[in-house]
TORKOL-4160 file (C-alpha; in steps of 0.2 Angstrom, whole numbers, padded with zeros to 4 digits, m for minus):
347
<pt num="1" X="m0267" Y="m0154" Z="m0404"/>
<pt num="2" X="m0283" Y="m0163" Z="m0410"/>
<pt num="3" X="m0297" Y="m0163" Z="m0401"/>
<pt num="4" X="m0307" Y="m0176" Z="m0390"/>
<pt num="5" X="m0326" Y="m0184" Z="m0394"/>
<pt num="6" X="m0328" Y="m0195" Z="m0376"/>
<pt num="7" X="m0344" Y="m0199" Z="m0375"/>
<pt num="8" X="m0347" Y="m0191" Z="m0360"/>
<pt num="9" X="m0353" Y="m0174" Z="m0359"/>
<pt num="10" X="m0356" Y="m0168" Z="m0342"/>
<pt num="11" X="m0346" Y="m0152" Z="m0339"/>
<pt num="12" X="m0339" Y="m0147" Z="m0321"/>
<pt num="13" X="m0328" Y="m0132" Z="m0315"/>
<pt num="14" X="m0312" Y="m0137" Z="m0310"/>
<pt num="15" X="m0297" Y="m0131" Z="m0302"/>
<pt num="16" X="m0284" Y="m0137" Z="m0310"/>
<pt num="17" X="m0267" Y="m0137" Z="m0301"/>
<pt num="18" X="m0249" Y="m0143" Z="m0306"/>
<pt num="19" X="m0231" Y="m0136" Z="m0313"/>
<pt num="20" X="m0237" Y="m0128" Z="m0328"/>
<pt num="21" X="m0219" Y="m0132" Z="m0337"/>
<pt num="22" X="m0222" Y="m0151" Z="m0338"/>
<pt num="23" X="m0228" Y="m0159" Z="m0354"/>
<pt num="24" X="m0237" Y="m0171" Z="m0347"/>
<pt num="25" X="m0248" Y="m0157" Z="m0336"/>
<pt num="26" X="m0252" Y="m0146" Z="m0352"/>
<pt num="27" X="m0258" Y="m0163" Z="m0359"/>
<pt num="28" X="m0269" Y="m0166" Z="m0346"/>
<pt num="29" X="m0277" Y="m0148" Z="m0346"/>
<pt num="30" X="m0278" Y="m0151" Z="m0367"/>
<pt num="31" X="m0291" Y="m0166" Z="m0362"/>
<pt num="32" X="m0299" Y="m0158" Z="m0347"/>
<pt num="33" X="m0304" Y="m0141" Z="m0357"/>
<pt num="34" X="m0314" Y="m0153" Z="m0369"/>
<pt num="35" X="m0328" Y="m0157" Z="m0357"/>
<pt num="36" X="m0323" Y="m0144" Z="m0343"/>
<pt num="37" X="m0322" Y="m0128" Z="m0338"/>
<pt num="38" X="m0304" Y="m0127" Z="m0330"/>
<pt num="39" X="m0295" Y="m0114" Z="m0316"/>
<pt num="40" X="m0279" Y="m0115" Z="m0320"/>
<pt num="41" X="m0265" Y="m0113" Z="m0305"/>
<pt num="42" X="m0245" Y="m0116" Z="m0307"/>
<pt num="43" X="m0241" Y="m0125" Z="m0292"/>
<pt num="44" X="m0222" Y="m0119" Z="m0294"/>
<pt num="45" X="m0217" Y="m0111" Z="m0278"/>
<pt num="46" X="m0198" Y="m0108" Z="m0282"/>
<pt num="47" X="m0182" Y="m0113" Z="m0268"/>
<pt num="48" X="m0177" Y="m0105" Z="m0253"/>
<pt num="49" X="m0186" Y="m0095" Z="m0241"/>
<pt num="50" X="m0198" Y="m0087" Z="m0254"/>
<pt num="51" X="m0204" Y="m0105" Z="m0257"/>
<pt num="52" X="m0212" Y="m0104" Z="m0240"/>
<pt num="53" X="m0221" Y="m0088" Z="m0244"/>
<pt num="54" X="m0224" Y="m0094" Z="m0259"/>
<pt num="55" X="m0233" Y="m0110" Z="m0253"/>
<pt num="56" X="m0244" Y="m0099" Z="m0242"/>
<pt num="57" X="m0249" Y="m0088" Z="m0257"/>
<pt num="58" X="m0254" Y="m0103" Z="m0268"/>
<pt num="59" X="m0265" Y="m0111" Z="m0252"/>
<pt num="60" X="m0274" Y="m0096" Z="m0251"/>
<pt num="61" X="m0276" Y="m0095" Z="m0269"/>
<pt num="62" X="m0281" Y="m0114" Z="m0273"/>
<pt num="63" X="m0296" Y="m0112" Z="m0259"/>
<pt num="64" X="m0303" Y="m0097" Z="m0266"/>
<pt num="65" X="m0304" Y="m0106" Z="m0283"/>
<pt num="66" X="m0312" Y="m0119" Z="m0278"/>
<pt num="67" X="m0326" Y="m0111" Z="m0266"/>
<pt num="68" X="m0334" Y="m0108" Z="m0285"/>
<pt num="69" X="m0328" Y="m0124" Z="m0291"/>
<pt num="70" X="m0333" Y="m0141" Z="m0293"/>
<pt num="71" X="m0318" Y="m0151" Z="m0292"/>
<pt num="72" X="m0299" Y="m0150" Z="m0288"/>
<pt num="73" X="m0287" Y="m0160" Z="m0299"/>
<pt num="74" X="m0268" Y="m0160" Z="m0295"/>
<pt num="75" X="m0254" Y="m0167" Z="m0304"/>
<pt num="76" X="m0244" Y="m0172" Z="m0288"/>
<pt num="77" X="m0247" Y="m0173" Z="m0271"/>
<pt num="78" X="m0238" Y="m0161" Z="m0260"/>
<pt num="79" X="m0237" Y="m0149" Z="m0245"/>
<pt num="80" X="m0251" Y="m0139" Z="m0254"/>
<pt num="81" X="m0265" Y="m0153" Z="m0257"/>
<pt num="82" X="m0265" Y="m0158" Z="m0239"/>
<pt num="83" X="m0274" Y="m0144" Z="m0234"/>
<pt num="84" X="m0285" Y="m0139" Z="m0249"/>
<pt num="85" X="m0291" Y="m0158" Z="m0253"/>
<pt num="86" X="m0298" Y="m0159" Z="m0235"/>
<pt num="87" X="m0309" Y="m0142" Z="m0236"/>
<pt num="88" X="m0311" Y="m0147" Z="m0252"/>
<pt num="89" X="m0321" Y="m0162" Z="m0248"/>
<pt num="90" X="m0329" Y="m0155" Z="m0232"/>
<pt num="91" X="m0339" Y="m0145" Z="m0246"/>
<pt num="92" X="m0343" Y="m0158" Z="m0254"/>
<pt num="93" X="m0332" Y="m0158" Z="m0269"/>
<pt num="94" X="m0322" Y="m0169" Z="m0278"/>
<pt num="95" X="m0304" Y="m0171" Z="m0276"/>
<pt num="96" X="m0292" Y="m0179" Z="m0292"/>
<pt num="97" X="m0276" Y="m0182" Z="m0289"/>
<pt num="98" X="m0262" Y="m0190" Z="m0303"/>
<pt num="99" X="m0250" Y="m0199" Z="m0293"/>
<pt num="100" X="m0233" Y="m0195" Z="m0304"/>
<pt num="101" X="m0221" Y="m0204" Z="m0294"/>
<pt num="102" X="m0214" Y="m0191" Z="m0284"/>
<pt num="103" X="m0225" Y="m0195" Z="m0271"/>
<pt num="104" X="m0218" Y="m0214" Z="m0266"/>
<pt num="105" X="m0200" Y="m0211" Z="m0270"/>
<pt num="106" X="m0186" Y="m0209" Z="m0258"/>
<pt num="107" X="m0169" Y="m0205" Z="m0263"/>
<pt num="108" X="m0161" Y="m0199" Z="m0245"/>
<pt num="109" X="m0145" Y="m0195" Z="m0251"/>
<pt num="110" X="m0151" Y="m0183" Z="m0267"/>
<pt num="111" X="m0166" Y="m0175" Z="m0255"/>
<pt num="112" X="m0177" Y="m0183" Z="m0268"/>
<pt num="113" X="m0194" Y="m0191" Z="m0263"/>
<pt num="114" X="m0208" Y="m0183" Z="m0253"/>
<pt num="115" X="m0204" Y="m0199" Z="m0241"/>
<pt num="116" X="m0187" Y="m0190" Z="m0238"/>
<pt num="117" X="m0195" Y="m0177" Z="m0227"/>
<pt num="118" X="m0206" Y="m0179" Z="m0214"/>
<pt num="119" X="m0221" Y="m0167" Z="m0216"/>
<pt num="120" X="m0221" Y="m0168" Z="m0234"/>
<pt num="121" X="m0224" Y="m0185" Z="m0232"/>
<pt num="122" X="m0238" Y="m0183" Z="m0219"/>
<pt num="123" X="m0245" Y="m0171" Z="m0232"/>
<pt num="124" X="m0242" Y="m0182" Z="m0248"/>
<pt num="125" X="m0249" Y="m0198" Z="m0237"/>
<pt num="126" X="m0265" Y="m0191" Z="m0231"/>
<pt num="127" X="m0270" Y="m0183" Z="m0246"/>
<pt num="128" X="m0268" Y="m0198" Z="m0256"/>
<pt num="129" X="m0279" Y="m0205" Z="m0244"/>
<pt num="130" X="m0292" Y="m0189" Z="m0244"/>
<pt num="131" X="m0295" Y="m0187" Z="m0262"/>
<pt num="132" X="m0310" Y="m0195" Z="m0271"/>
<pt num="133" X="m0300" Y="m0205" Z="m0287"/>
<pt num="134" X="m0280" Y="m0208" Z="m0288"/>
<pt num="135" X="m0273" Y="m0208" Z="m0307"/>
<pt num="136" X="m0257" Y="m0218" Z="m0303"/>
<pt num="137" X="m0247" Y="m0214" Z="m0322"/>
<pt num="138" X="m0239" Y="m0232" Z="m0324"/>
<pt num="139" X="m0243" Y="m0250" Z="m0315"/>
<pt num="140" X="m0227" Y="m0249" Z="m0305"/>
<pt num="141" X="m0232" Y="m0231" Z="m0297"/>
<pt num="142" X="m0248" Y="m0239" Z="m0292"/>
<pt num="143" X="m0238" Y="m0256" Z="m0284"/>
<pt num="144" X="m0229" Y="m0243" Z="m0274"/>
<pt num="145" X="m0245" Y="m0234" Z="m0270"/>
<pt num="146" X="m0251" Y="m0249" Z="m0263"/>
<pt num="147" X="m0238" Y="m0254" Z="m0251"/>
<pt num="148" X="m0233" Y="m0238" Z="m0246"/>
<pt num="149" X="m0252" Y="m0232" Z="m0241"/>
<pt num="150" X="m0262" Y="m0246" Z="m0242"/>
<pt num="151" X="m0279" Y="m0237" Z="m0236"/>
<pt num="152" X="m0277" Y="m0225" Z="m0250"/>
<pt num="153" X="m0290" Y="m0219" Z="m0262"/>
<pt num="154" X="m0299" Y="m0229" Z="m0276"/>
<pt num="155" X="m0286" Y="m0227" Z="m0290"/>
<pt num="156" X="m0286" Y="m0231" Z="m0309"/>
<pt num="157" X="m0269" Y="m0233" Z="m0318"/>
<pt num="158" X="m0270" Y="m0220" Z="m0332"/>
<pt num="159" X="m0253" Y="m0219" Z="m0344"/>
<pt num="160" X="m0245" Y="m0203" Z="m0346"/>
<pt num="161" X="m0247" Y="m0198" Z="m0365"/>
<pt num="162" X="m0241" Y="m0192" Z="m0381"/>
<pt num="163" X="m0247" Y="m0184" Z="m0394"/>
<pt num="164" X="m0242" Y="m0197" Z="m0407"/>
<pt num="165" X="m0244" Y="m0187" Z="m0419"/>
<pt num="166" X="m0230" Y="m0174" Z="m0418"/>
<pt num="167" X="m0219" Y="m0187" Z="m0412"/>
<pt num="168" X="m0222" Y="m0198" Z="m0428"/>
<pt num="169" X="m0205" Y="m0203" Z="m0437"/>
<pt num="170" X="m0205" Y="m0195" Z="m0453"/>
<pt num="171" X="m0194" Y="m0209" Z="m0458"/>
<pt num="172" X="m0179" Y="m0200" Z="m0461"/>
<pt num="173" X="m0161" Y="m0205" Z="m0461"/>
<pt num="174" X="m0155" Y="m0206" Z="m0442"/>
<pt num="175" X="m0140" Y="m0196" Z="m0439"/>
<pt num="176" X="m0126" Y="m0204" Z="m0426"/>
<pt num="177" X="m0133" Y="m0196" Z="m0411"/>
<pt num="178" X="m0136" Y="m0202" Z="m0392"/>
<pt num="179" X="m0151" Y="m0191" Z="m0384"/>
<pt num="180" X="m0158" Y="m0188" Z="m0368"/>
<pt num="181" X="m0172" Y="m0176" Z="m0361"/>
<pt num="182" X="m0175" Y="m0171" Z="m0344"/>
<pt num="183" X="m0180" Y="m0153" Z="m0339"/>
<pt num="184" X="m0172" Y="m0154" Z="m0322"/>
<pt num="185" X="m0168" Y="m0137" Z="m0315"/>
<pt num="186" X="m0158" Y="m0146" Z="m0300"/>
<pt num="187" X="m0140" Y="m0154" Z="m0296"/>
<pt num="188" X="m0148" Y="m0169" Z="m0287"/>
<pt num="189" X="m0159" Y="m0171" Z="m0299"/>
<pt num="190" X="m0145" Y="m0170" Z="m0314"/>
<pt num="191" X="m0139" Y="m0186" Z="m0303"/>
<pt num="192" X="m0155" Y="m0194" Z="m0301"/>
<pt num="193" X="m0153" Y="m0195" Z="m0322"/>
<pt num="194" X="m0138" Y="m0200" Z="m0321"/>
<pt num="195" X="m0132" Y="m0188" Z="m0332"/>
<pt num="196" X="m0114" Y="m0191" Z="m0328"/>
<pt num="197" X="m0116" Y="m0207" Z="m0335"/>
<pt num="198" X="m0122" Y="m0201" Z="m0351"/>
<pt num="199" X="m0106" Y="m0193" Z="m0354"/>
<pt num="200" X="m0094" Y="m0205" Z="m0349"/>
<pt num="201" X="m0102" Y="m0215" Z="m0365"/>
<pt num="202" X="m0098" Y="m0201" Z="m0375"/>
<pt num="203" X="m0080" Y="m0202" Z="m0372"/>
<pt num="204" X="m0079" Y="m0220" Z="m0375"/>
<pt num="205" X="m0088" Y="m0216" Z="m0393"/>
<pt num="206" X="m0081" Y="m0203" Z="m0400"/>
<pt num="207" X="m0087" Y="m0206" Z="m0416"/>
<pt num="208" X="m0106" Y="m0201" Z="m0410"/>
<pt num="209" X="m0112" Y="m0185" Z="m0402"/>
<pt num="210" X="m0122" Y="m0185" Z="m0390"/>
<pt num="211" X="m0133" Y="m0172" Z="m0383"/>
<pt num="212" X="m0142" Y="m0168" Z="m0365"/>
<pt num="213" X="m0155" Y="m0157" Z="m0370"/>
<pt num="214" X="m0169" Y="m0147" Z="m0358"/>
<pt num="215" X="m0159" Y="m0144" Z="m0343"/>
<pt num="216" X="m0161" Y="m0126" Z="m0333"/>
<pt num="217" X="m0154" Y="m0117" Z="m0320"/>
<pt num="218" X="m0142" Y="m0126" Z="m0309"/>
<pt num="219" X="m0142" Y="m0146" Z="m0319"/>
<pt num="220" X="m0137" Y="m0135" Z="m0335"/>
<pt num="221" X="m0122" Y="m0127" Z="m0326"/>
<pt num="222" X="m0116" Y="m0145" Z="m0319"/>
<pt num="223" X="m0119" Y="m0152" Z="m0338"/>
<pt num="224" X="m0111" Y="m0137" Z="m0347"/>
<pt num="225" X="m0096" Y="m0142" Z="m0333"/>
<pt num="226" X="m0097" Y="m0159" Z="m0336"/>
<pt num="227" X="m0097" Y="m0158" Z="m0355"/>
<pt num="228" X="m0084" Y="m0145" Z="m0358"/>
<pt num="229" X="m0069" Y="m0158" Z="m0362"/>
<pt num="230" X="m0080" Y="m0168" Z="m0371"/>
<pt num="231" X="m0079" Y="m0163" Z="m0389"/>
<pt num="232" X="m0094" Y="m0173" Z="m0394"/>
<pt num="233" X="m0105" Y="m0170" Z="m0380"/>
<pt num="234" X="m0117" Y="m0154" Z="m0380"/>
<pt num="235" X="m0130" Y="m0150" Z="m0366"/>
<pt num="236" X="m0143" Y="m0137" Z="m0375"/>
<pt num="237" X="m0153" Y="m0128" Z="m0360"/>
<pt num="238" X="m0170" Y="m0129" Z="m0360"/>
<pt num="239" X="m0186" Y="m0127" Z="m0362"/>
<pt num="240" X="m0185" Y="m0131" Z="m0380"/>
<pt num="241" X="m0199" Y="m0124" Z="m0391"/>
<pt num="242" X="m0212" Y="m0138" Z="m0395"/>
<pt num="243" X="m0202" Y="m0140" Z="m0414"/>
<pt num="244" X="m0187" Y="m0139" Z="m0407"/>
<pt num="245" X="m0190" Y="m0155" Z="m0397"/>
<pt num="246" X="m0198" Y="m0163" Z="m0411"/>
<pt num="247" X="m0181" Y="m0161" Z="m0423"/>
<pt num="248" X="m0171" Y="m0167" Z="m0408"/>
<pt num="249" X="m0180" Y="m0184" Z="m0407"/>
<pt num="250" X="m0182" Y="m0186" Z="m0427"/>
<pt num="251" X="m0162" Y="m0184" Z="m0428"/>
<pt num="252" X="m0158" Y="m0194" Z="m0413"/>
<pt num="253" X="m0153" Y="m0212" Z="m0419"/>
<pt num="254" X="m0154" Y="m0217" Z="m0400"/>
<pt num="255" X="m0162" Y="m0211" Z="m0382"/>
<pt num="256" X="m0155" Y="m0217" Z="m0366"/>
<pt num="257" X="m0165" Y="m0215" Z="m0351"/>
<pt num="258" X="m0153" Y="m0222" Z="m0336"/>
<pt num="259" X="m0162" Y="m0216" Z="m0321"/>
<pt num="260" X="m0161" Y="m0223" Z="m0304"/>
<pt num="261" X="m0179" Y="m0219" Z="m0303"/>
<pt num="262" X="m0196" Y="m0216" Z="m0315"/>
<pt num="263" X="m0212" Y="m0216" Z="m0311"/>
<pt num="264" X="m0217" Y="m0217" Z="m0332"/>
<pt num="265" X="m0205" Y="m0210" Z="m0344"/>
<pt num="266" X="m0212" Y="m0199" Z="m0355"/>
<pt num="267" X="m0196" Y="m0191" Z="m0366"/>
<pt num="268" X="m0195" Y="m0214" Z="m0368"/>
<pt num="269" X="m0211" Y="m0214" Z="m0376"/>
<pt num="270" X="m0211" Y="m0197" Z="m0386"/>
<pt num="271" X="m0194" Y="m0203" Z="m0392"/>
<pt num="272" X="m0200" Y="m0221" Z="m0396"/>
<pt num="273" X="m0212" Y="m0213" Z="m0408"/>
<pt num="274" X="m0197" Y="m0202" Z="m0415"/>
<pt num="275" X="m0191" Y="m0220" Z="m0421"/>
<pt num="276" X="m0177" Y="m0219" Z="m0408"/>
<pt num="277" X="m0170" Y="m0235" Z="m0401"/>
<pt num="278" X="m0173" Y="m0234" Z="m0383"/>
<pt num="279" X="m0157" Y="m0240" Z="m0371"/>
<pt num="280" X="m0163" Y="m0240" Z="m0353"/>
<pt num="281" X="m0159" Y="m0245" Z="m0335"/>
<pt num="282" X="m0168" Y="m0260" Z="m0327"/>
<pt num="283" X="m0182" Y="m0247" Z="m0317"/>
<pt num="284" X="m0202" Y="m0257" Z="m0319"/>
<pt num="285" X="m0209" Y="m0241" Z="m0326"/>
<pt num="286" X="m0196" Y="m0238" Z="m0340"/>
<pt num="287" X="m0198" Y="m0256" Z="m0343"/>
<pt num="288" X="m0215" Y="m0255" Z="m0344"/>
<pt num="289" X="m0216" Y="m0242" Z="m0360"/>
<pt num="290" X="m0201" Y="m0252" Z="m0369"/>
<pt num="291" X="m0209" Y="m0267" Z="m0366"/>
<pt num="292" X="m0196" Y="m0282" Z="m0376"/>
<pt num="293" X="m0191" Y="m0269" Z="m0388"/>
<pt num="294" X="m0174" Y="m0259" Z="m0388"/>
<pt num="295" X="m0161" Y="m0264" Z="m0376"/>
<pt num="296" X="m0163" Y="m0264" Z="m0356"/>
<pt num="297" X="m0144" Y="m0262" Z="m0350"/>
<pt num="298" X="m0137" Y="m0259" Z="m0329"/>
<pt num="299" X="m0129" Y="m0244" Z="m0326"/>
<pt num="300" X="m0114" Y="m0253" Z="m0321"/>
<pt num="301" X="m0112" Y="m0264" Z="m0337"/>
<pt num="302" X="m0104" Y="m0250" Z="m0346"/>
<pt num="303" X="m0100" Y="m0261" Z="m0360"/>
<pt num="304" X="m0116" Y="m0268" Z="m0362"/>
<pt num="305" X="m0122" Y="m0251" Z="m0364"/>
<pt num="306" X="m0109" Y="m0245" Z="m0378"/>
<pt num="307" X="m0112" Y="m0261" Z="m0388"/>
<pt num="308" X="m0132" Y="m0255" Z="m0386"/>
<pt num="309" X="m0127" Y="m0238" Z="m0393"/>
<pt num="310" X="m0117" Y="m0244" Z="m0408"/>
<pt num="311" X="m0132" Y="m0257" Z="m0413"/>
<pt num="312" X="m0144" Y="m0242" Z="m0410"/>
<pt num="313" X="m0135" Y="m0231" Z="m0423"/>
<pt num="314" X="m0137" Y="m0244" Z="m0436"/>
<pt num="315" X="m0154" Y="m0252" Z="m0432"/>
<pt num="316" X="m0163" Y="m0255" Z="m0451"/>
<pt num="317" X="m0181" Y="m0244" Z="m0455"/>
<pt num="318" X="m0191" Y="m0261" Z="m0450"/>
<pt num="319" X="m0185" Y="m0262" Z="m0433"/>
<pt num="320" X="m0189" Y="m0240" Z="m0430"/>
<pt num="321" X="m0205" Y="m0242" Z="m0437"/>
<pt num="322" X="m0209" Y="m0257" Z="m0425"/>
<pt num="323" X="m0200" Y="m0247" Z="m0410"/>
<pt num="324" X="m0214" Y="m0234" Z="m0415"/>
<pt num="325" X="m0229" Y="m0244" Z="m0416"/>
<pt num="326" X="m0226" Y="m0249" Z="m0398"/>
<pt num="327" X="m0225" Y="m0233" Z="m0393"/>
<pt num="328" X="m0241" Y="m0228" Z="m0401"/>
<pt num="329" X="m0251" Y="m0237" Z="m0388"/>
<pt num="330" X="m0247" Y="m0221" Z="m0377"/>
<pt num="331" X="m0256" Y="m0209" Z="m0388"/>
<pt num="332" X="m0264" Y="m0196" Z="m0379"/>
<pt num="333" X="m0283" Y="m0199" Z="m0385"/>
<pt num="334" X="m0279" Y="m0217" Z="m0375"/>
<pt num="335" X="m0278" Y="m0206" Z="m0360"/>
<pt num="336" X="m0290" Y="m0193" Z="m0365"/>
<pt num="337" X="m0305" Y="m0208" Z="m0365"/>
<pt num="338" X="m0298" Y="m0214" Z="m0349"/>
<pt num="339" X="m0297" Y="m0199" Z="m0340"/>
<pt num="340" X="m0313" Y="m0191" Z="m0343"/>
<pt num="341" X="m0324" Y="m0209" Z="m0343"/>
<pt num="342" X="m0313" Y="m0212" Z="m0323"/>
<pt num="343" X="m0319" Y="m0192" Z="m0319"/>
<pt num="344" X="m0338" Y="m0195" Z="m0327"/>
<pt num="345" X="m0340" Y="m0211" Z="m0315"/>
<pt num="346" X="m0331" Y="m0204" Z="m0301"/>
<pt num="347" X="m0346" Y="m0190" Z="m0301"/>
């Protein structure tokens, strides 16, 4: 990945905290270590009763950090930022926190949300309200910020990024191939992506493959399940190495994103600059990186979404490159200047 020249130069120690798997958090710690000195913390704590021990276990470990430290930066608020943020800023250090949507959803009937349960909220809630600078990653998280804690933090909408680059379309010749990325490890998040949708496509185009790709642990046995009668559908588990993802998107003709919820829609924009038509459900933030171009379709209007498809495996060289441009407006210098000129001004 290339590197950074932001203007500013003043380098801080930082605890950087966030689920290490994520693209969009090894991004952000690909800008940070360009002006700063980061210590680095998975905040992955696991399911069942270990996750408690495990929350515990990172507490201890994010506060002993950051006694050395500058600066906290989290990617999401959560049960463990409550705490920390507070102690943190009773020392006299800077809290950062990147809003990525989780923290304002609520999904009650998929457990999704941190509004869905109580104390997470209170913890989510107060720390977005503790911390120095929010960095809400789309317009539409940052609406929802607003109404759903109105005294919260001074905040500055930053979009998640892409290292355009890598993503480029090579210009190749699509194959007839329906896509779509997600590295959820959980049933209810396999719903919340509306996965099942995705293949009920697939049976009505049989002419098409189409191909689930990143899933783990329990989403991956549910799409394996799902897609075993489907001769043209295939669910590849994940995580893919970084190539991998790359051919995936370069092949791809389409990607469809039909989710009752996002926050941004990264695997939109990586695909966009793949030269993939994007197909997506009405959600603000998706429509927000697709802007007028590709086809915005309701989940219930299966037949709108299959004429998309068709149209998509077809579109002429003009319309990908276009599709690609737009996407390019997400490049990851965009957010590297951003980033590190909001952190400079917050100091």
């Amino acid at each position: 990945m290339r590197a950074f020249s932001p203007a500013v130069k003043t380098r801080m120690k930082i605890t950087f905290v966030g689920p290490l798997i994520s693209t969009f958090v090894k991004n952000d710690i690909t800008i940070l270590r360009q002006e700063h000195e980061l210590d680095i913390i998975d905040s992955a704590i696991g399911r069942g009763w270990r996750a408690g021990v495990n929350l515990v276990v990172l507490q201890l470990r994010i506060a002993a950090s950051m006694l050395s430290r500058d600066a906290l930066y989290f990617w999401f608020a959560d049960y463990h930022t409550l705490c920390t943020s507070i102690i943190a800023r009773m020392l006299g250090k800077k809290v950062f926190v990147v809003v990525g949507g989780f923290e304002i959803e609520n999904l009650p009937d998929l457990g999704v949300g941190a509004r869905t349960r109580r104390w997470r909220w209170f913890a989510v809630k107060h720390t977005l309200q503790f911390a120095t600078h929010l960095f809400p990653v789309s317009n539409d998280t940052q609406h929802e910020v607003d109404i759903q804690i109105p005294h919260h933090s001074k905040s500055t909408v930053i979009y998640n990024a892409v290292d355009t680059a890598r993503f480029k379309y090579d210009g190749r010749e699509k194959k007839q191939i329906a896509l779509t990325v997600s590295q959820a490890d959980a049933v209810a998040d396999y719903e919340l992506k509306q996965m099942g949708l995705f293949l009920e496509l697939a049976r009505e185009m049989p002419e098409c493959e189409f191909r689930i790709v990143g899933l783990r642990g329990a989403a991956q046995e549910k799409a394996l399940a799902d897609a075993s009668e489907i001769p043209n559908a295939v669910a590849i588990e994940g995580p893919l190495p970084p190539m991998g993802l790359v051919e995936e998107f370069q092949n791809a003709a389409a990607y469809c994103q039909f989710s009752l919820v996002e926050s941004f829609g990264l695997a939109v924009a990586e695909a966009m600059n793949s030269g993939c038509v994007p197909i997506v459900a009405p959600v603000p933030a998706l429509q927000e990186v697709v802007g007028n171009l590709g086809y915005t379709k309701e989940r219930a209007d299966k037949q709108g979404l299959l004429d998309a498809l068709r149209s998509s495996m077809s579109a002429p060289l003009e319309e990908r490159l276009k599709i690609m441009r737009l996407g390019a407006r997400f490049d990851i210098s965009v957010r590297a200047h951003k980033l590190l000129e909001s952190i400079q001004t917050a100091l």
